[in-house]
Each structure stands twice: as C-alpha cells, then as structure tokens.
C-alpha positions as YAML, in Angstrom:
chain: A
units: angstrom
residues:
- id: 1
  name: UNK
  ca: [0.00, 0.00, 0.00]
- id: 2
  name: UNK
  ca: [1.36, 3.46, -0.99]
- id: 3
  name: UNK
  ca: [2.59, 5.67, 2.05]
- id: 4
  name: UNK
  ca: [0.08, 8.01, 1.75]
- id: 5
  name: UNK
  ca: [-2.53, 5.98, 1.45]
- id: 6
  name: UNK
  ca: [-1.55, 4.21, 4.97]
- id: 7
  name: UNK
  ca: [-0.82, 7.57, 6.54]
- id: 8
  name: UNK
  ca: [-4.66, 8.30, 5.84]
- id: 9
  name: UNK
  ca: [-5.74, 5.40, 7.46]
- id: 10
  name: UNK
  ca: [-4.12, 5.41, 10.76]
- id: 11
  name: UNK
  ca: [-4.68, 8.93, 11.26]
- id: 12
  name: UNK
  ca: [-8.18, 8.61, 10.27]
- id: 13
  name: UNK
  ca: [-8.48, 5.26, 12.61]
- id: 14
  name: UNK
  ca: [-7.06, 8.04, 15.40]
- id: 15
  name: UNK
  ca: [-9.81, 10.74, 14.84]
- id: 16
  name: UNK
  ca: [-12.36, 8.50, 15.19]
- id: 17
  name: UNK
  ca: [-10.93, 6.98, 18.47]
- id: 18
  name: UNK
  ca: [-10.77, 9.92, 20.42]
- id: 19
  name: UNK
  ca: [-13.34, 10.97, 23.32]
- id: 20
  name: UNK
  ca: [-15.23, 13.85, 22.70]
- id: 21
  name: UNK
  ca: [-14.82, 16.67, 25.16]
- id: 22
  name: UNK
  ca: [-17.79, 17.79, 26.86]
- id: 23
  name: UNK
  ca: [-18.65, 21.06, 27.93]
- id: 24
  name: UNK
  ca: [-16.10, 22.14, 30.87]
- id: 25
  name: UNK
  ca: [-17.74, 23.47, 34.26]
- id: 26
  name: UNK
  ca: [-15.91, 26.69, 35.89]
- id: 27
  name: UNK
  ca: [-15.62, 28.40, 38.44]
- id: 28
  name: UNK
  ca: [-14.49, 31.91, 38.67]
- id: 29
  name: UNK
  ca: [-12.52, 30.93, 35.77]
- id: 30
  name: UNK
  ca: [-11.28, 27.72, 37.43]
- id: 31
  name: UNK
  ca: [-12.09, 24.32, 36.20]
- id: 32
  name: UNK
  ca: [-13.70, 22.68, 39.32]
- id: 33
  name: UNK
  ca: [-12.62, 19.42, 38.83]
- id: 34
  name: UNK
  ca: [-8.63, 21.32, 39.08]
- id: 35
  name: UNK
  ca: [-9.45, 23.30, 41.98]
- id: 36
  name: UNK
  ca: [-10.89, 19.95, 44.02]
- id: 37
  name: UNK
  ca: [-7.97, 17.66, 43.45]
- id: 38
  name: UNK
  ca: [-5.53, 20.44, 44.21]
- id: 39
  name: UNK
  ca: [-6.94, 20.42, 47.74]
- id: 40
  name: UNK
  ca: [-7.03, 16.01, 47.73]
- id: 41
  name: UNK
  ca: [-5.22, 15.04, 50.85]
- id: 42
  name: UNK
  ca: [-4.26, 11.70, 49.20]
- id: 43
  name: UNK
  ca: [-2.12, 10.73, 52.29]
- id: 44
  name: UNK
  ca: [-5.29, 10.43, 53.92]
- id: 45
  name: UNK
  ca: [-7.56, 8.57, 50.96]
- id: 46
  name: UNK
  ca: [-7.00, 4.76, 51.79]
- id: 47
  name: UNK
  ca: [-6.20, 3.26, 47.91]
- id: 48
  name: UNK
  ca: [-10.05, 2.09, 48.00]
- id: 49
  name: UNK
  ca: [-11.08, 5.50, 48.66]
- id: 50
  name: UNK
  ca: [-8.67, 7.25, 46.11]
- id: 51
  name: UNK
  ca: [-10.60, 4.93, 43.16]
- id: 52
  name: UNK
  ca: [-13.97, 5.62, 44.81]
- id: 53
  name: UNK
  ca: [-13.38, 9.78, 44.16]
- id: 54
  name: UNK
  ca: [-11.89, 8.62, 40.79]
- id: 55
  name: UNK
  ca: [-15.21, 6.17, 40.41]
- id: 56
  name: UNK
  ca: [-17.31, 9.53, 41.07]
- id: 57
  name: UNK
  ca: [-15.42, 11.96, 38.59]
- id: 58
  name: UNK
  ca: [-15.11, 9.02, 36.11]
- id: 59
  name: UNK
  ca: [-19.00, 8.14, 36.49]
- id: 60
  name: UNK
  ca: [-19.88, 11.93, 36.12]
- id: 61
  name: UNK
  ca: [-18.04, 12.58, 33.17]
- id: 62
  name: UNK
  ca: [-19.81, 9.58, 31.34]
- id: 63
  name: UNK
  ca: [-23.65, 11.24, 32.00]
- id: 64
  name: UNK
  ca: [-22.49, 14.55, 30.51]
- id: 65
  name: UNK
  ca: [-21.98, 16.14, 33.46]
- id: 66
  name: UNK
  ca: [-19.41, 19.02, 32.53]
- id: 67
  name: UNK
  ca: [-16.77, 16.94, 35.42]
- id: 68
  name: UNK
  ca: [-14.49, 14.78, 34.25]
- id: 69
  name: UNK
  ca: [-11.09, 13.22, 34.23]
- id: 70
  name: UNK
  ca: [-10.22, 15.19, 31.08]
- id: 71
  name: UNK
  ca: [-10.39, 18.30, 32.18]
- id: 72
  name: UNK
  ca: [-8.38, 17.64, 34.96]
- id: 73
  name: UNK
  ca: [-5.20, 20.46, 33.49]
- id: 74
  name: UNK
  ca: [-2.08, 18.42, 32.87]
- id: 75
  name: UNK
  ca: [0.58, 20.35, 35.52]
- id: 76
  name: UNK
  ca: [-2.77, 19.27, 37.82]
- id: 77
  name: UNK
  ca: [-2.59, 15.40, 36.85]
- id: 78
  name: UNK
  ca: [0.91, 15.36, 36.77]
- id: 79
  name: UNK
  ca: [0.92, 16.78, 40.57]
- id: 80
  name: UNK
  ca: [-1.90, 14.42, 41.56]
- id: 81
  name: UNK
  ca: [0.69, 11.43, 40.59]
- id: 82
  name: UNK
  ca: [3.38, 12.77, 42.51]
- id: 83
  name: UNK
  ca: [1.40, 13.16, 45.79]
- id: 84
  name: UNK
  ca: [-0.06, 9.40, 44.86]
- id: 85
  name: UNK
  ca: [1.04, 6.47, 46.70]
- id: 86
  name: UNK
  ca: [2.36, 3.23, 45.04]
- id: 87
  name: UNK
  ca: [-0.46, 1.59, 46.20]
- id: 88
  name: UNK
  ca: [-3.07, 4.18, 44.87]
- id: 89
  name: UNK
  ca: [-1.65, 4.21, 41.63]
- id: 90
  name: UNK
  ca: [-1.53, 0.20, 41.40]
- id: 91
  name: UNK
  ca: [-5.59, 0.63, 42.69]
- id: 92
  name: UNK
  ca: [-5.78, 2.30, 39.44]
- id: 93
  name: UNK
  ca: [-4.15, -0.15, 37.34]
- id: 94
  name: UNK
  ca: [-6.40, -2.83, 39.27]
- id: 95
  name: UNK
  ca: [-9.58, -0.87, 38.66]
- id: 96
  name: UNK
  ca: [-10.98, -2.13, 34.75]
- id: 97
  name: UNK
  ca: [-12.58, 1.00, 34.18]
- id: 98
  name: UNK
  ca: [-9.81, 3.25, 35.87]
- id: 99
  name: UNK
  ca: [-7.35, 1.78, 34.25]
- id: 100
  name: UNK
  ca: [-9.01, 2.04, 30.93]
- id: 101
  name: UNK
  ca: [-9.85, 5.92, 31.29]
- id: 102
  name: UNK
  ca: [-5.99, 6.96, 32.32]
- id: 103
  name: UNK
  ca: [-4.40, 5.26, 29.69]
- id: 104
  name: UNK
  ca: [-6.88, 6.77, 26.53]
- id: 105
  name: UNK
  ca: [-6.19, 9.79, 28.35]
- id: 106
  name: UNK
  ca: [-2.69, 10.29, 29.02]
- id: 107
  name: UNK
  ca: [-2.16, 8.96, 25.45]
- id: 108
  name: UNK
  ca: [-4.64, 11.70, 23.95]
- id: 109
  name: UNK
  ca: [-2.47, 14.20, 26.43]
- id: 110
  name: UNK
  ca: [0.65, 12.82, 24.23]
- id: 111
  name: UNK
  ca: [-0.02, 14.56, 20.71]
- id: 112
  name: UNK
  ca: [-0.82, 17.66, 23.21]
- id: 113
  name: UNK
  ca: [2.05, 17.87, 24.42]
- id: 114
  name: UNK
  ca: [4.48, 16.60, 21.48]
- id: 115
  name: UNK
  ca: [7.05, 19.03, 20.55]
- id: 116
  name: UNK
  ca: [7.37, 18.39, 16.44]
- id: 117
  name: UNK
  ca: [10.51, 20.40, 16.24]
- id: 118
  name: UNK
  ca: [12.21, 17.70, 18.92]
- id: 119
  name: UNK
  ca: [11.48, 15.11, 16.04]
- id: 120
  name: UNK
  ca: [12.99, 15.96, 13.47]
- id: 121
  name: UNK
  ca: [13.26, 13.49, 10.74]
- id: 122
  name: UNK
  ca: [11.90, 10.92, 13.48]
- id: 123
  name: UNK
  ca: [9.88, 8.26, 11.81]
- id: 124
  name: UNK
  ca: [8.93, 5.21, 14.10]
- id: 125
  name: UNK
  ca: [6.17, 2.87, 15.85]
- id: 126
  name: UNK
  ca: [5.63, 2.24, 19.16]
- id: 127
  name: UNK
  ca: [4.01, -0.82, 20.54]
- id: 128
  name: UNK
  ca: [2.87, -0.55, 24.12]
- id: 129
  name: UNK
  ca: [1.92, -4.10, 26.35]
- id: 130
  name: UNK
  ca: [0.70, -3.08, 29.66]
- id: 131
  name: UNK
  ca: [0.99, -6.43, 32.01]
- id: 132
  name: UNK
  ca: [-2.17, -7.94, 33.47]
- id: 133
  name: UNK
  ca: [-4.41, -6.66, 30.91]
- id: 134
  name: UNK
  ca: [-7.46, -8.30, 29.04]
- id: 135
  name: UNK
  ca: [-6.34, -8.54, 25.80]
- id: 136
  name: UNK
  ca: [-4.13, -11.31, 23.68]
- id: 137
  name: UNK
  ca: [-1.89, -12.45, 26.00]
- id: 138
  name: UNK
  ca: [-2.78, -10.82, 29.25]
- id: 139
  name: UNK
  ca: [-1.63, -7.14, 27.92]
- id: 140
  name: UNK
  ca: [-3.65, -4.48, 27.08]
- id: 141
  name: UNK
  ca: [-2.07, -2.92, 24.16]
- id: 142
  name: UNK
  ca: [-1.71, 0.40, 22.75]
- id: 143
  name: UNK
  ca: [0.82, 2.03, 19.70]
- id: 144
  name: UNK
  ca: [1.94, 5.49, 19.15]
- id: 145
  name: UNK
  ca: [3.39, 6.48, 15.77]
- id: 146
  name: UNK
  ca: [5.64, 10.08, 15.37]
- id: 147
  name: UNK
  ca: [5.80, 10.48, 11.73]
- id: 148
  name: UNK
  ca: [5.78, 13.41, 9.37]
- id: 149
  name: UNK
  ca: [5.90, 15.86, 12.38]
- id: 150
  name: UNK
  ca: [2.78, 14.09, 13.91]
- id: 151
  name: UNK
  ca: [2.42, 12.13, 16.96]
- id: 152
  name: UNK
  ca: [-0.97, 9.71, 17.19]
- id: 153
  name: UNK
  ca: [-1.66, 6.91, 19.45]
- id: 154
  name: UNK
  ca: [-4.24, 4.60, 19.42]
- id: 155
  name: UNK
  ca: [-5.36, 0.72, 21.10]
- id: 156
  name: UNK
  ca: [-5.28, -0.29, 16.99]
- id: 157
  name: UNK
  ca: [-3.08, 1.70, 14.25]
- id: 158
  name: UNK
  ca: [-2.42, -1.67, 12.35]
- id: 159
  name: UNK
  ca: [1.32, -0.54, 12.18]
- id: 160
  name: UNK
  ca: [3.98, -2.39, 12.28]
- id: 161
  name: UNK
  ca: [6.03, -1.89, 15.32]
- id: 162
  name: UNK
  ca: [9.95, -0.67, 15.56]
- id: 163
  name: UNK
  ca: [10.15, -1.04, 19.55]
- id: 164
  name: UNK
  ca: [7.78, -2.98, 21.54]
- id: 165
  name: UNK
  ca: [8.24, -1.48, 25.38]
- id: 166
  name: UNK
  ca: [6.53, -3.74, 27.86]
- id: 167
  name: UNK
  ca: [5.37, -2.28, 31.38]
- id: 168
  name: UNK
  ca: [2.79, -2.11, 34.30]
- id: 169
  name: UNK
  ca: [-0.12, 0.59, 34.01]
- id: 170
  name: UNK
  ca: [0.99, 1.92, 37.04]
- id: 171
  name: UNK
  ca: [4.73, 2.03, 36.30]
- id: 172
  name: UNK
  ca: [3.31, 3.66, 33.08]
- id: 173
  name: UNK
  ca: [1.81, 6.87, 34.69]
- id: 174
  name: UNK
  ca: [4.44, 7.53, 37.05]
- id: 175
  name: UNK
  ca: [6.66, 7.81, 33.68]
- id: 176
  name: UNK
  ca: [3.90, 9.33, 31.26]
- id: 177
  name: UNK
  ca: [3.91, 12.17, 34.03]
- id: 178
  name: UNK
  ca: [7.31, 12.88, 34.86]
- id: 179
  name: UNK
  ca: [7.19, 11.05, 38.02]
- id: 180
  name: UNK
  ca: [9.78, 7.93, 37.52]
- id: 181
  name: UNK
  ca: [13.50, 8.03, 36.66]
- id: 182
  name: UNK
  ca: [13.40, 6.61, 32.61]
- id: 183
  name: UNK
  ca: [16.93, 5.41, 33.05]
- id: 184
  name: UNK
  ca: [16.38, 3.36, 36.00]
- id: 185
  name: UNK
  ca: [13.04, 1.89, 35.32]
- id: 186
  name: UNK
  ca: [15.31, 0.44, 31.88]
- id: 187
  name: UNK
  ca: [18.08, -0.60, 34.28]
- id: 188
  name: UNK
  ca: [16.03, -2.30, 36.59]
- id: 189
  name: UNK
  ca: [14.10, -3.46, 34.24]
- id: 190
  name: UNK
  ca: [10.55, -2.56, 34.82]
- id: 191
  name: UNK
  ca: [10.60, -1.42, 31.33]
- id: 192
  name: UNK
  ca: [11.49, -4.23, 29.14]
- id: 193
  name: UNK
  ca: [12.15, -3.17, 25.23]
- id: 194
  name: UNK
  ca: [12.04, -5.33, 22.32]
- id: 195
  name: UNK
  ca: [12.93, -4.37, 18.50]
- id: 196
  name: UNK
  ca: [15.15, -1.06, 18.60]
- id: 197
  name: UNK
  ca: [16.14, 0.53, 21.91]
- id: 198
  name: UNK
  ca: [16.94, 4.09, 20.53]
- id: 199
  name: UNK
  ca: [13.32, 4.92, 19.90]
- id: 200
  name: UNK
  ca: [12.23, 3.56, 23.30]
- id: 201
  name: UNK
  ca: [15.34, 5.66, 24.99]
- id: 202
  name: UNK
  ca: [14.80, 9.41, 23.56]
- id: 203
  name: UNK
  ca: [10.86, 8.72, 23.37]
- id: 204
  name: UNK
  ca: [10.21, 11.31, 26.43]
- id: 205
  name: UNK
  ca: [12.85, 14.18, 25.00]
- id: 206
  name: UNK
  ca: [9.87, 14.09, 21.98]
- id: 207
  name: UNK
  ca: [7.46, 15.91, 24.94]
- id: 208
  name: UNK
  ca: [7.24, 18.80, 26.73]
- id: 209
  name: UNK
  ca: [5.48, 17.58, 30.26]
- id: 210
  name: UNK
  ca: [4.93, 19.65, 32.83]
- id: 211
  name: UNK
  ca: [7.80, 18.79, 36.02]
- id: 212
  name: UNK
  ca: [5.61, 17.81, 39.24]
- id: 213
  name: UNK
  ca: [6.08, 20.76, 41.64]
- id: 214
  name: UNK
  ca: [9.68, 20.10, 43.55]
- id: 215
  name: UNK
  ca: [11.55, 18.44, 40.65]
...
C-alpha cells in the first residue's frame, strides 16, 4: 500500500478513536474538577477510597456532566501522581474502568504535548503491552506512531512496530507524568524493550510535560 494511502488510514483510525470533550464546568474561571484535586489530601484517601473519588469523577463525566477526568489540566494530573502512593496508583491499574480511562487519556495528552521540532526526521512505531491486561496475551495494548511531524496513538493503528516497550499501568503513569526516573526503570528493568532501543530511549525528550512541583 502506498505511504500516503496508509498515513490516511491510521490517522483517520485516530480521529475516530478519540473521546469527545464535553462542555467544561468553571468556576471563577477555574475548572472545578482542578481546583478539588488540588486540595485532595491523598495521604489520607485509603487506595479504596482514592478509586472511589476517581469512580465519582469518572462516572460523572460519562452522563455529561461538565466533570471529568479530562479536564483535569495536565501540571494538575501530573501533581496528583506525585502526591499518589504506590499503592493508589496500582488501585488504578487494578480498577478495569480506571485503568481504561488513564491510559486513553494520558495517550490523547501525548499529541498535546508533542514538541514536532524535537522530532525531526523521526519516523517510528511504538508498541505498548501493559501487564495484566485483558487482551491477547494478558496485555492491554496500545501504539503510538511520530511520523511526518505528527504524533498519534491509538489501542489499533495496524502498524507495524519498531520497539515494543513492555510495562505495568501503574509504572506507566508515574513515567507518562514525569514522576519515575526513565533510566532506572530500563536498568532495573521494569521497562522491558524489544525491537530497537533508541526509539524507546529518547521517546520522552519528543514531549514537553509539565515537572511535578519540587523536581
């Protein structure tokens, strides 16, 4: 199939797999949703009550509400992460529907935050396994192709992977967010690569991520 012709086709495949947004709710010109998990005391929230506040927002945003994970600002997600414990975040990956709504969401957050002129001649495909999933396997799988100044992701591209990074959901946010050491989580290997490791390697320096506050 020409190139062209396959561009079209993923990129349509990713239009069509994105949520819509729904109307935001503010407050004196303050998403609501930011304002109440800036003032979380997650050191307080057991890991069964951190999902059951996620369960609410989560539940909300699919009646049309106006509150929903997605409006949650990214320096606001990425802080939430960083006051997380282990165990809440691993409650997350645990949680079907949880685990479901971070990942299409921090992947959406990706092409948001990809920095085209960091890519530069960058052409590559990047399969994502998440361990203990429900797909083939036992992963749950996701790929995210920068091509053509473009960055899409998507649970089915029908691309042919150059790196295949395996990893938990959990392990997976901390990273996504800016809230794990790359190098070590490679080293120790909690992140295990297959195909080429260069892609796998610069794939963050492609981003421009809010730091969690402290870093």
């Amino acid at each position: 199939m020409p190139r062209n012709s396959q561009n079209r086709r993923w990129r349509d495949k990713v239009r069509l797999s994105r949520p819509l947004r729904l109307h935001k709710t503010r407050t004196g010109g303050e998403h609501v949703v930011n304002a109440f998990a800036e003032k979380l005391e997650l050191a307080k929230l057991s890991p069964e009550q951190f999902t059951q506040v996620l369960e609410t927002l989560h539940m909300l945003g699919e009646t049309g509400a106006g509150i929903e994970l997605s409006s949650l600002e990214t320096e606001v997600l990425v802080d939430v992460v960083q006051r997380a414990s282990r165990e809440q975040l691993k409650a997350i990956a645990d949680h079907p529907e949880l685990r479901s709504a971070f990942l299409d969401e921090i992947f959406r957050r990706m092409s948001d935050h990809f920095v085209p002129e960091r890519a530069r001649h960058v052409d590559f495909v990047v399969a994502w396994r998440f361990t203990d999933g429900d797909g083939e396997d036992g992963f749950d799988r996701f790929q995210t192709v920068i091509e053509d100044g473009v960055c899409v992701s998507s649970t089915d591209l029908a691309r042919t992977p150059d790196t295949t990074i395996t990893l938990s959901v959990d392990d997976f946010i901390r990273m996504a967010t800016g809230n794990a050491a790359v190098a070590a989580m490679f080293v120790t290997g909690k992140v295990k690569v297959k195909g080429e490791y260069a892609p796998a390697v610069r794939f963050s320096g492609y981003f421009d991520i809010p730091k969690p506050s402290g870093a």
